[in-house]
C-alpha positions as CSV (number, residue, x, y, z in Angstrom):
1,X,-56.5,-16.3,36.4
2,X,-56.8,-12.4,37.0
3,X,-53.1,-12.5,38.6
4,X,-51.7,-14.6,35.8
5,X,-52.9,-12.6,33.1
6,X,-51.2,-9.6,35.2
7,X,-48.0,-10.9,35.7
8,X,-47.7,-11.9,32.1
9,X,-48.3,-8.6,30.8
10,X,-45.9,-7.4,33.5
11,X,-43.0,-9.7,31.8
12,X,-44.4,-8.7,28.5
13,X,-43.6,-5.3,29.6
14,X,-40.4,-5.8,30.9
15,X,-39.2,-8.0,28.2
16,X,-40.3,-5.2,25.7
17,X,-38.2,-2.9,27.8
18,X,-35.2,-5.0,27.9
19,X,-35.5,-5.5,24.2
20,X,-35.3,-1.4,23.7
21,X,-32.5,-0.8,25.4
22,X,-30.7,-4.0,23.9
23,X,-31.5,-2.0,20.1
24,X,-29.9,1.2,21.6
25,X,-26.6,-0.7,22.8
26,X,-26.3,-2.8,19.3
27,X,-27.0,0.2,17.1
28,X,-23.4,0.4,16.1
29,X,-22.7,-3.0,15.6
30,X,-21.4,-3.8,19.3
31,X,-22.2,-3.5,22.8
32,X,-19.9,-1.6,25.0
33,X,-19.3,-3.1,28.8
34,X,-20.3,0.9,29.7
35,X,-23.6,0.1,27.9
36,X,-24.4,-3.2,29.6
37,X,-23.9,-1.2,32.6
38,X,-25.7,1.9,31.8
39,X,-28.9,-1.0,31.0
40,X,-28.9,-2.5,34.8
41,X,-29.1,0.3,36.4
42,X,-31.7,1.8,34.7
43,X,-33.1,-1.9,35.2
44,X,-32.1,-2.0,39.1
45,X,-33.8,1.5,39.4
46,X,-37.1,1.1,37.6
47,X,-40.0,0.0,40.3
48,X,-41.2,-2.0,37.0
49,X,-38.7,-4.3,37.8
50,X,-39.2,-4.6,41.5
51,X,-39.0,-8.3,42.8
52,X,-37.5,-9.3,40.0
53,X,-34.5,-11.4,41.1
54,X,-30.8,-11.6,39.9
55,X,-31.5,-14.8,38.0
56,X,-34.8,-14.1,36.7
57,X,-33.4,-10.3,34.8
58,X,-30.5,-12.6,33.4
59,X,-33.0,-15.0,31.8
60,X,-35.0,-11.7,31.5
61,X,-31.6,-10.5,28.8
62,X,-31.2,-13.6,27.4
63,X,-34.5,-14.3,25.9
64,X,-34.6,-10.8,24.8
65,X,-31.5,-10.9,22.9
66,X,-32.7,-14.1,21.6
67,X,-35.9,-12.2,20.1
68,X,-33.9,-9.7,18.7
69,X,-31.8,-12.2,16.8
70,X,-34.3,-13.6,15.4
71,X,-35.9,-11.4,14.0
72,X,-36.5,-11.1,10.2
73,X,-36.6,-6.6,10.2
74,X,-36.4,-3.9,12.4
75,X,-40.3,-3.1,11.9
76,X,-41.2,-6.7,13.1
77,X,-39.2,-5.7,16.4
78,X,-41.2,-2.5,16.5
79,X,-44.6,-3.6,15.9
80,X,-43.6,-6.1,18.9
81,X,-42.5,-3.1,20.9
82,X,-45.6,-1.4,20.1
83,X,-48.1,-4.2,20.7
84,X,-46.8,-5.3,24.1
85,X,-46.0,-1.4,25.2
86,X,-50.2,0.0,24.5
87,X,-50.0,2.6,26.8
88,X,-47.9,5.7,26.0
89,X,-46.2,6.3,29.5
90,X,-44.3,2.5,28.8
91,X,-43.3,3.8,25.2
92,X,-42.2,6.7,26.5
93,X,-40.2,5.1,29.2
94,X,-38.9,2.5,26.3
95,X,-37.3,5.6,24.3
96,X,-36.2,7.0,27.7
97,X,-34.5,3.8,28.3
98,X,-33.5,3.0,24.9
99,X,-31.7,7.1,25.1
100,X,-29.8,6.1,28.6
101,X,-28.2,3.6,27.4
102,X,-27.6,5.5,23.9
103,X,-26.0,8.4,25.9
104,X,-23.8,6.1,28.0
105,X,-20.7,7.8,27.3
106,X,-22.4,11.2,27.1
107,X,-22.4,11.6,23.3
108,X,-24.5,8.6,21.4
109,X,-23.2,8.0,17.7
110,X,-25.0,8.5,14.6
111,X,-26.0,5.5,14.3
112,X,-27.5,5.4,17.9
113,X,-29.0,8.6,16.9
114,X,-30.4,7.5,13.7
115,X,-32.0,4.3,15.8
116,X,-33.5,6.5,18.7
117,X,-35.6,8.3,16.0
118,X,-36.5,5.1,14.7
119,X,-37.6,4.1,17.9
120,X,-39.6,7.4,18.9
121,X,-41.3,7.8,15.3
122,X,-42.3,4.0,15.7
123,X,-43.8,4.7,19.6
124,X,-45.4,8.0,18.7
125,X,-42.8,10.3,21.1
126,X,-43.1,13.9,20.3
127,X,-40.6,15.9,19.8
128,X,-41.5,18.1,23.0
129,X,-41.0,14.3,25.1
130,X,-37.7,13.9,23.3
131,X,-35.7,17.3,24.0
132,X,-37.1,16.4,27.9
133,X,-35.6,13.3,27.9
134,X,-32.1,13.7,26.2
135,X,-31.7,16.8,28.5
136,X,-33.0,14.6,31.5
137,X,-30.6,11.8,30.7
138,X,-27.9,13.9,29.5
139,X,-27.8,15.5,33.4
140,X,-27.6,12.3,34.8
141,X,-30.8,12.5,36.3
142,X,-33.9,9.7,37.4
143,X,-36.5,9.3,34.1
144,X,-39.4,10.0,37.1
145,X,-38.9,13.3,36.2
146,X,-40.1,13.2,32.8
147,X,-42.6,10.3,33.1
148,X,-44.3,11.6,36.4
149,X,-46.0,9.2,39.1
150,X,-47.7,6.3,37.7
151,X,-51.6,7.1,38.9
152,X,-52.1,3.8,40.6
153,X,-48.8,5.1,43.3
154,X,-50.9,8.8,43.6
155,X,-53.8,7.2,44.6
156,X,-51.7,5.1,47.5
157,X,-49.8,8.6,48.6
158,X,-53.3,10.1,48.8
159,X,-53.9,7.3,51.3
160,X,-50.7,7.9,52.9
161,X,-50.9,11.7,53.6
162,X,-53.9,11.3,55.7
163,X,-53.1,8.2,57.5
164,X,-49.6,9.5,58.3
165,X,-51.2,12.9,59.2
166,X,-51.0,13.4,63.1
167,X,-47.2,11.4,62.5
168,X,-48.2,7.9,62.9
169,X,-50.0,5.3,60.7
170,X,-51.8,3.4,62.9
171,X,-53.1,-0.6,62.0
172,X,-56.5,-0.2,61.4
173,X,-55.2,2.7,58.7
174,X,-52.9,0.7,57.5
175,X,-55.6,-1.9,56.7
176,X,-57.6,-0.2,55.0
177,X,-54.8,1.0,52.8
178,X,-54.6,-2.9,51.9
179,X,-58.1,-3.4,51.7
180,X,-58.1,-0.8,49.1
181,X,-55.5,-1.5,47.2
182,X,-56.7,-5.5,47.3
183,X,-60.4,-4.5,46.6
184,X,-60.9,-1.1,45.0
185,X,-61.7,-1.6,41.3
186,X,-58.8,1.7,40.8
187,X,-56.3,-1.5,41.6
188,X,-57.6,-4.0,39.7
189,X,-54.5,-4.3,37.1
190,X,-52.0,-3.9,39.7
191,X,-50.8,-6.9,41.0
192,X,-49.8,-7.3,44.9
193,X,-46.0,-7.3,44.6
194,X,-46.7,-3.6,42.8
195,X,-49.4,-2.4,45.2
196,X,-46.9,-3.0,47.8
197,X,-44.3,-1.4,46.3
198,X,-46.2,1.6,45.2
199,X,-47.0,2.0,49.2
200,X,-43.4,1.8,50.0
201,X,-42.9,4.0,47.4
202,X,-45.6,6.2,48.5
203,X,-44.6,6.2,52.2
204,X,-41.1,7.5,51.2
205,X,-41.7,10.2,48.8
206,X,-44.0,11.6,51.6
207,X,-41.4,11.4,54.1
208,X,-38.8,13.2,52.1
209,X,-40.6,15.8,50.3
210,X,-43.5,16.6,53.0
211,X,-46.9,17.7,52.5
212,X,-46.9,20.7,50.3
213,X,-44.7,19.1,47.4
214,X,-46.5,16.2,47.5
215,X,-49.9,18.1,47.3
216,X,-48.5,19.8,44.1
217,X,-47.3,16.4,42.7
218,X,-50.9,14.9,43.2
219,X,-52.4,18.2,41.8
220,X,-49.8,17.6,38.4
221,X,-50.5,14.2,38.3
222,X,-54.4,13.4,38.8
223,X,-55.7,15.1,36.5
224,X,-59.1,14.0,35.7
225,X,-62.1,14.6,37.8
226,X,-62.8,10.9,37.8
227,X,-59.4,10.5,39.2
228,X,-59.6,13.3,41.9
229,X,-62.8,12.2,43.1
230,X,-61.0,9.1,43.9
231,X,-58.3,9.9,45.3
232,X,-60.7,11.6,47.7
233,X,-63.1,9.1,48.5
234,X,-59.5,6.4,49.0
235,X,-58.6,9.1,51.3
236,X,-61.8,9.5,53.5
237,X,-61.7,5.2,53.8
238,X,-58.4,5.7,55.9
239,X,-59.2,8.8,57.8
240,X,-62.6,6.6,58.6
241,X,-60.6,3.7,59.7
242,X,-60.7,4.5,63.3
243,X,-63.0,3.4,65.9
244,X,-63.1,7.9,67.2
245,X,-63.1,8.4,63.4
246,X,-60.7,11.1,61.9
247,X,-59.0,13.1,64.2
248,X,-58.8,16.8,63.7
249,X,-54.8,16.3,61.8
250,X,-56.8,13.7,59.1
251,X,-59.6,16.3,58.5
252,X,-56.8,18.9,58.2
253,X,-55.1,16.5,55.5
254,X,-58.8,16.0,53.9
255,X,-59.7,20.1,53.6
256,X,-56.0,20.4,51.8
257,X,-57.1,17.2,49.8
258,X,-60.3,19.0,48.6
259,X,-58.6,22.5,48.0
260,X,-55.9,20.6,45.8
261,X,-58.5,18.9,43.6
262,X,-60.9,21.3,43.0
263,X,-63.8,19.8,45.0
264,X,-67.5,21.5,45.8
265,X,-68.5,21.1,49.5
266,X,-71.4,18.8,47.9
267,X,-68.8,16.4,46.3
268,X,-67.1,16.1,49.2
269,X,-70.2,14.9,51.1
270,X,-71.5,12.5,48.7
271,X,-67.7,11.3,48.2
272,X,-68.0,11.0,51.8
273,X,-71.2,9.1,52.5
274,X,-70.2,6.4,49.7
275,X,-66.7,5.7,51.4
């Protein structure tokens, strides 16, 4: 029941993301082929629509456009849009979205402009969030840079950097990577097809930007002592997963882990003896 109720808000989400780009590309009356295109991408490239087949996003459009059809008033699509989008990294991904495809042939039209501060005023997007987005999109660039890592994928990298830290991630690490992400109450909204994506994810942003950017992302993005204390405790579960215990490169990883967060040696271990 638990896994239903996630993959339904998941397509929720999606459709609700679908249906805000669809508004952007309609604004003027007509969707341009360069819109339609400018809206896959953006679809193709969003880990929210990871495993999501070719098939499945086409039935995904469709039903969207249907909604929009349908509906009686703009503010009857927006309430929608705010109801199945509660958390304010989504809306803010819906008005980045919404923007791409507004932006598709680098200047959007008045009424595309007109419909964009519809949309933002009607998700709560500052004006701050706004300038960072049209410049972001404007440059051609990914919308991770505004939105930042999603906390369930810094939690995984946390895993990552100390079970990758002498250069290889051995089994019993890399179970207890699962194990966490299937058991760890951190997890419990995210379904498996995301867990595992947000460890692929997690694996490759590691390997391509190294230790010290990574360390500064995890520093920008966990905020929260709740969530550092974590991200910690995640972290000591895979340095632990050895029969030796962690080797001196995972305690390294650990003391850079405590320095990054802020932690007091008596955090550490108490975080420690609960792992």
């Amino acid at each position: 029941m638990a896994h239903e109720s996630i993959r339904t808000a998941r397509t929720e989400r999606n459709a609700a993301l679908i249906e805000t780009m669809l508004l952007a590309a309609s604004a003027d009356g007509r969707v341009e082929p360069r819109e339609l295109q400018i809206l896959i991408a953006r679809v193709i490239e969003r880990p929210e629509f990871e495993g999501t087949d070719a098939e499945a996003l086409n039935a995904l459009v469709e039903s969207s456009a249907k909604r929009l059809s349908q509906a009686a008033k703009l503010e009857d699509v927006l309430s929608s849009l705010r109801e199945r989008l509660p958390e304010h990294r989504n809306r803010l991904l819906a008005f980045g979205l919404a923007a791409s495809v507004a932006f598709a042939d680098r200047k959007a039209s008045r009424e595309e402009l007109g419909l964009l501060k519809t949309i933002q005023s009607a998700l709560g997007i500052s004006e701050a969030e706004v300038q960072r987005v049209v410049d972001t999109v404007q440059r051609g660039e990914s919308l991770a840079d505004v939105l930042g890592d999603p906390p369930e994928l810094l939690f995984t990298e946390t895993m990552v950097l100390v079970g990758a830290a002498d250069g290889v991630v051995r089994e019993s690490e890399l179970m207890a990577m699962f194990e966490n992400l299937a058991g760890d109450p951190v997890f419990h909204d995210v379904s498996r097809a995301a867990a595992e994506a947000a460890l692929r994810t997690a694996i490759t942003n590691v390997a391509n930007e190294g230790l010290p950017r990574r360390l500064a992302a995890l520093a920008r993005g966990l905020t929260t002592r709740g969530q550092r204390k974590k991200a910690f405790q995640l972290a000591v579960r895979v340095a632990n997963a050895g029969e030796s215990g962690p080797g001196k490169a995972e305690l390294k990883v650990l003391e850079l882990l405590q320095s990054t967060f802020g932690l007091a040696d008596d955090e550490v271990k108490k975080l420690t003896a609960e792992a």
